[in-house]
Backbone as JSON, one array per atom type, in Angstrom:
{
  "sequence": "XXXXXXXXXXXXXXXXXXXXXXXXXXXXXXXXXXXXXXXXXXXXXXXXXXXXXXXXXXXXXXXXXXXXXXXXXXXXXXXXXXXXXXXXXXXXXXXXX",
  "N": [[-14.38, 6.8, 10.7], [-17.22, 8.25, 9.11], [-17.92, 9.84, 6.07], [-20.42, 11.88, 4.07], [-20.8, 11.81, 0.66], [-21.79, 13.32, -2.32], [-21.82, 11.86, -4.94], [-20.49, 9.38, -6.76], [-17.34, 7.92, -8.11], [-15.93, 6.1, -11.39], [-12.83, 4.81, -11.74], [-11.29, 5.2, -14.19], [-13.03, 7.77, -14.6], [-12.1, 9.26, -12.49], [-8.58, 9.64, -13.17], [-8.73, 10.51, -16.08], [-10.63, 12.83, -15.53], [-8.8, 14.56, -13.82], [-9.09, 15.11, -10.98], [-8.53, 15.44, -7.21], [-9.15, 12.2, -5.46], [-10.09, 9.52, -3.76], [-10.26, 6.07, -1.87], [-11.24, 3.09, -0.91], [-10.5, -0.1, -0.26], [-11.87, -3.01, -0.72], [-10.28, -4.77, 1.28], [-9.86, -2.93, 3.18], [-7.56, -1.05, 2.3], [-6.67, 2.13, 1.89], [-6.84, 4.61, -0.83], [-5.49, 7.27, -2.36], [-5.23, 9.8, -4.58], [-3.96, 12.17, -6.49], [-3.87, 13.88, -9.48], [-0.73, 12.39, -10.95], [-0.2, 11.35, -8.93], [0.12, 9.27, -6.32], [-0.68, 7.95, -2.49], [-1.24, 4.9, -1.48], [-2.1, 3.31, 1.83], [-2.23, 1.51, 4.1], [-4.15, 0.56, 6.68], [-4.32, -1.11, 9.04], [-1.62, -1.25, 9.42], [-0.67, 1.24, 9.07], [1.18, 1.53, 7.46], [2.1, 4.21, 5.21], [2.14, 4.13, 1.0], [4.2, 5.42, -1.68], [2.56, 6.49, -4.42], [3.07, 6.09, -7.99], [2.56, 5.17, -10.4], [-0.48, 4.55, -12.41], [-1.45, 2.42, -12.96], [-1.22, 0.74, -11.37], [-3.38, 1.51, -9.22], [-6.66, 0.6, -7.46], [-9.39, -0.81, -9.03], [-12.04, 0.53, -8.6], [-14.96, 1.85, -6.5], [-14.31, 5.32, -6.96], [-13.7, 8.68, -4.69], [-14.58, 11.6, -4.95], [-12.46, 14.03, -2.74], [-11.99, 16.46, -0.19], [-10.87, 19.32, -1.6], [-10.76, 17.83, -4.13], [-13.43, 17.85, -4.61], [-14.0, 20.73, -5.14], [-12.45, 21.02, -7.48], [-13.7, 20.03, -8.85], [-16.22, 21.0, -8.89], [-15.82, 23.93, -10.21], [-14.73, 23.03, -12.52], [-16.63, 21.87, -13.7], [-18.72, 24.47, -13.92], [-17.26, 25.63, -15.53], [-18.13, 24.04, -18.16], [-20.85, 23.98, -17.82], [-22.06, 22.55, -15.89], [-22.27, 20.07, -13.36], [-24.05, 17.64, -14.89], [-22.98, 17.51, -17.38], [-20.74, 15.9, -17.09], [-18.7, 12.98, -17.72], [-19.94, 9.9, -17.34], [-20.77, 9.89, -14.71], [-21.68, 8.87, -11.44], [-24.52, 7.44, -9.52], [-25.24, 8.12, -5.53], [-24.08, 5.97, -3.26], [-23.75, 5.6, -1.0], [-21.95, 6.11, 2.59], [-18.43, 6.38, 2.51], [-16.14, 4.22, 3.71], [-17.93, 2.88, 5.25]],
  "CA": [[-15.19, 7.98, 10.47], [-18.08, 8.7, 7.52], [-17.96, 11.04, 5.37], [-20.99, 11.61, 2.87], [-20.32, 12.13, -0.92], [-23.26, 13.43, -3.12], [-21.06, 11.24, -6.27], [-18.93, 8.77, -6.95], [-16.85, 7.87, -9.64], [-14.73, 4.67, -11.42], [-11.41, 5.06, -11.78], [-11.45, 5.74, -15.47], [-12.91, 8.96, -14.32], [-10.31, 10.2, -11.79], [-7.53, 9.81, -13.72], [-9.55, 11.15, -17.04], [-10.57, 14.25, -15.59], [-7.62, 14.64, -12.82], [-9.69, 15.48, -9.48], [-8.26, 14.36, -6.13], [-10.16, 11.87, -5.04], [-9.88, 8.57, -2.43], [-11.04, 5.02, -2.32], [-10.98, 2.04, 0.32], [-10.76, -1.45, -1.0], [-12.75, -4.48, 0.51], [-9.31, -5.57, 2.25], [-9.16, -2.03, 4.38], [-6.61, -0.17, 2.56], [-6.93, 3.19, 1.28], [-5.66, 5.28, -1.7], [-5.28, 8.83, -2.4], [-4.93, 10.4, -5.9], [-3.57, 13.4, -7.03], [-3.02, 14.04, -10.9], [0.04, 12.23, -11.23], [0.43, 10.71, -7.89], [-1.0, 9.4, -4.79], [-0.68, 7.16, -1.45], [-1.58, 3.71, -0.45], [-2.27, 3.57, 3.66], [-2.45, 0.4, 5.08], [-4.71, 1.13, 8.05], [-3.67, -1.99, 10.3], [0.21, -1.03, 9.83], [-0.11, 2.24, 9.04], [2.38, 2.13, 6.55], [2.08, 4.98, 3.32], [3.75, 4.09, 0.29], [3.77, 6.54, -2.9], [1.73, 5.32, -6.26], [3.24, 7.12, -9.13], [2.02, 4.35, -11.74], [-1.91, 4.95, -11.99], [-1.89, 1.07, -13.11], [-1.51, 0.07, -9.63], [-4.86, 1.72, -8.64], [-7.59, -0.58, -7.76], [-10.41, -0.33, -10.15], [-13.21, 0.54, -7.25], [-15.61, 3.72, -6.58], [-13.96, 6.56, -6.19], [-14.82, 9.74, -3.95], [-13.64, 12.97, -4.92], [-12.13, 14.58, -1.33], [-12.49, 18.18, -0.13], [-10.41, 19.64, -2.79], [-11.98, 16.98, -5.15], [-15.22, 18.73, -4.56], [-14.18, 21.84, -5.6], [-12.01, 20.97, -8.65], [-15.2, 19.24, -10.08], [-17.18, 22.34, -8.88], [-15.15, 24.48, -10.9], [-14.7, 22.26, -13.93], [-18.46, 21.98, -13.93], [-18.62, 25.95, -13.85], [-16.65, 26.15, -17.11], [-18.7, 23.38, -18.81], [-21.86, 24.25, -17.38], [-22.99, 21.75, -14.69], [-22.31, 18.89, -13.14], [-24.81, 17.2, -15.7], [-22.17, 17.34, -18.3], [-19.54, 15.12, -16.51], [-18.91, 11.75, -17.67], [-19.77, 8.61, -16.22], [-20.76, 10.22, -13.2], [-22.68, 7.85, -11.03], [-25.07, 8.18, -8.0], [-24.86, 8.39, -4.36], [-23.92, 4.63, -3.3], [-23.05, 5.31, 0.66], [-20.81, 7.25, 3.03], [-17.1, 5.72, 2.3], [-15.97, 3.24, 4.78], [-18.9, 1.74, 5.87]],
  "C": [[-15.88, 7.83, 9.13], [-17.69, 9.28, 7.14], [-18.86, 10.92, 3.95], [-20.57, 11.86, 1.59], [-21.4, 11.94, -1.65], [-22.48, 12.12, -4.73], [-20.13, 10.56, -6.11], [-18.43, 8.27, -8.42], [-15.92, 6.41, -10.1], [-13.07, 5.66, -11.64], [-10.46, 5.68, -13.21], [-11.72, 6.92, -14.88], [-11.77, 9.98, -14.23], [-9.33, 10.59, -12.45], [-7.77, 10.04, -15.38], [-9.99, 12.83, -17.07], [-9.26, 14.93, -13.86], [-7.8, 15.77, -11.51], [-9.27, 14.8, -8.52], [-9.47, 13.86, -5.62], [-9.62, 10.18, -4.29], [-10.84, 7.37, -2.75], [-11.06, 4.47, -1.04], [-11.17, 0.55, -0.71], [-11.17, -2.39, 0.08], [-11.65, -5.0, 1.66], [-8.88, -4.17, 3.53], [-8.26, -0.75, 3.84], [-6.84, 0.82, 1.64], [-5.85, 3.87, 0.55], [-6.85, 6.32, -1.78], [-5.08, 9.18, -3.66], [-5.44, 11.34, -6.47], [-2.51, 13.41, -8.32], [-2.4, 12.71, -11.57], [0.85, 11.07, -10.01], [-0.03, 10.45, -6.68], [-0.56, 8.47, -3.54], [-1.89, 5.86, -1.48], [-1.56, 3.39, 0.53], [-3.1, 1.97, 3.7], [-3.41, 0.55, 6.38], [-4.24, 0.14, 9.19], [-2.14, -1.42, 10.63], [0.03, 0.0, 9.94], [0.67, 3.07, 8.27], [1.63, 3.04, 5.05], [2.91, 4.53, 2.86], [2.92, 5.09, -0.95], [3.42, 5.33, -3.61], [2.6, 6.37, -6.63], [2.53, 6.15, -10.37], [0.36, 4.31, -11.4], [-2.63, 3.46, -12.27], [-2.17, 0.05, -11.73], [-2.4, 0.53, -8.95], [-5.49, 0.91, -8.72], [-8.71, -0.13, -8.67], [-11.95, -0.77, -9.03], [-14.03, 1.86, -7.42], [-14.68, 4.3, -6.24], [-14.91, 7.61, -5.49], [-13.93, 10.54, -4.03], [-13.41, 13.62, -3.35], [-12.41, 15.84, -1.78], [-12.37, 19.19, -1.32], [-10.84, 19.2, -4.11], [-12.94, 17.64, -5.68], [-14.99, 19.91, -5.48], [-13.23, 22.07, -7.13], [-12.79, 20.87, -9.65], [-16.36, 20.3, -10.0], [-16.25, 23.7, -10.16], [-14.66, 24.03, -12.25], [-15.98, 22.21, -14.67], [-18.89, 23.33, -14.48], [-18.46, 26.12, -15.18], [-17.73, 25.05, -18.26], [-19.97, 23.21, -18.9], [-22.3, 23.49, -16.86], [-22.27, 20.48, -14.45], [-22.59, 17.67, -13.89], [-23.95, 16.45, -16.88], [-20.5, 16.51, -18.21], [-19.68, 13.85, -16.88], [-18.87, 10.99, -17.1], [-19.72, 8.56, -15.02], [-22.1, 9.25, -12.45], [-23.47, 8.31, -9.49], [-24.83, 7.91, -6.76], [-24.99, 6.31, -4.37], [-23.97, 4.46, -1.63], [-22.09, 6.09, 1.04], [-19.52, 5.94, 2.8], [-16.51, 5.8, 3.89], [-16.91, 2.74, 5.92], [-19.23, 0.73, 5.29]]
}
């Protein structure tokens, strides 16, 4: 499945301003991260395993998810815009194509 995303972000970001947000790496497998903590999903196996160390993230685009969206909408809010977000980068593609 697509899913568009007006923004994406490095990984510095994410874990800088602490928005859930999702990746895919060239080999297939997807991560999840929240705060403090997130999932690695294998898609061939299947298998989740927890991250808690944010060193074991790959250093790829991120894409803030649903919740994502609206953390960074609401962070924006208080800081006045979007505009004012660092190292925010532009539209690249829907994630996983």
């Amino acid at each position: 499945m697509s899913v568009e995303h007006d923004s994406t972000f490095t990984l510095r970001d994410v874990l800088a301003m602490g928005f859930e947000a999702q990746c895919v790496t060239s080999d297939g497998e997807r991560y999840f991260w929240r705060r403090t903590f997130g999932l690695k999903v294998d898609m061939r196996s299947g298998k989740a395993t927890l991250v808690t160390d944010p060193a074991l993230l790959p250093d790829v685009t991120w894409f803030p998810t649903g919740l994502g969206l609206k953390q960074l909408e609401a962070s924006a809010g208080q800081r006045g815009g979007m505009a004012a977000m660092p190292s925010r980068r532009r539209p690249r593609g829907p994630l996983g194509s």
